[in-house]
C-alpha positions in Angstrom: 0.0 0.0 0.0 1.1 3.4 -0.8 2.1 5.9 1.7 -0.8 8.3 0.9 -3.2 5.6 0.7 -2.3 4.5 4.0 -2.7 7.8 5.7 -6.1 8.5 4.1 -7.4 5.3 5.5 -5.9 5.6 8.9 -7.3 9.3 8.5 -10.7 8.5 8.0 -10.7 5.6 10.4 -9.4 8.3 13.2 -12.1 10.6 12.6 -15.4 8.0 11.8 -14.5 6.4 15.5 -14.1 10.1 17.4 -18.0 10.3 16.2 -19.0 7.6 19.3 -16.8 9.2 21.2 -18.5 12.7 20.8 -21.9 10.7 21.3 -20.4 9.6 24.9 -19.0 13.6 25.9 -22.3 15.2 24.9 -24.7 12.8 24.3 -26.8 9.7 26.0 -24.2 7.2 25.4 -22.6 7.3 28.5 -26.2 6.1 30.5 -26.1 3.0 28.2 -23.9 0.3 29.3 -22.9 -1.6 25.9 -22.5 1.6 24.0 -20.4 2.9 26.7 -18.1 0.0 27.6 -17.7 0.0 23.4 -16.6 3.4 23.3 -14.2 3.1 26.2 -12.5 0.2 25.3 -12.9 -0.3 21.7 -13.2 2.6 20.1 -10.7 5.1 22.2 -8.0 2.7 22.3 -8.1 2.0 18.2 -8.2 6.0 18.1 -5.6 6.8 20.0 -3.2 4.1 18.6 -4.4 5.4 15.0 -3.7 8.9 16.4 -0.1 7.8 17.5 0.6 6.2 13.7 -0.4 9.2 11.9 2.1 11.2 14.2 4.9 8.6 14.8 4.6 6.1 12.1 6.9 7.1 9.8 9.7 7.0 12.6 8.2 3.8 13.5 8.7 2.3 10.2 12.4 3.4 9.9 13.4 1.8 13.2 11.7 -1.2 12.1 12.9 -1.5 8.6 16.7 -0.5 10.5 17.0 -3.8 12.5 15.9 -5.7 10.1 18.4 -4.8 8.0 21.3 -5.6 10.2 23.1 -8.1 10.2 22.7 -11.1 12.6 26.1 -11.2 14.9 27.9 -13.9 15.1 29.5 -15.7 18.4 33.2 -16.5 17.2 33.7 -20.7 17.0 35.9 -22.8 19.4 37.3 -24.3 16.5 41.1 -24.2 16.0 42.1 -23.8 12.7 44.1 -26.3 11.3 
C-alpha cells in the first residue's frame, strides 16, 4: 500500500470512530452500558493508537525496517584452525 493511501485510510478511520466518542461527551451514550463499555475500550484505544501512527509512524517504520536490516552477529567458533 502506498504511503498516501495509508494515511487517508488511517485518516478516515481516526475521525469516523471520534463520532462515538462525541456521542459519549455530549450525548446519552454514556447512560447506556454496551455503548459505553464500546466506546471506552474499543473505540478510544483504536483512536488513540491510530492517532499515534499518523504522528509517529513514519519513525516507527524506519526503526523497524533499521533492525531488520542488520546483520545477525555472530559468536566467534571454538574451533582451531588447522
Amino acid at each position: 500500500m502506498k504511503g498516501a493511501t495509508e494515511r487517508k485510510v488511517i485518516r478516515w478511520v481516526h475521525i469516523l470512530l471520534s463520532i462515538p466518542v462525541l456521542g459519549y461527551i455530549y450525548g446519552p451514550v454514556a447512560t447506556l452500558t454496551y455503548p459505553a463499555l464500546a466506546t471506552k475500550f474499543i473505540f478510544l484505544p483504536i483512536i488513540v493508537l491510530s492517532g499515534f501512527w499518523l504522528w509517529k509512524g513514519h519513525w516507527i517504520k524506519r526503526q523497524l525496517r533499521r533492525k531488520s536490516s542488520m546483520p545477525l552477529k555472530r559468536k566467534p567458533s571454538l574451533k582451531k584452525a588447522p
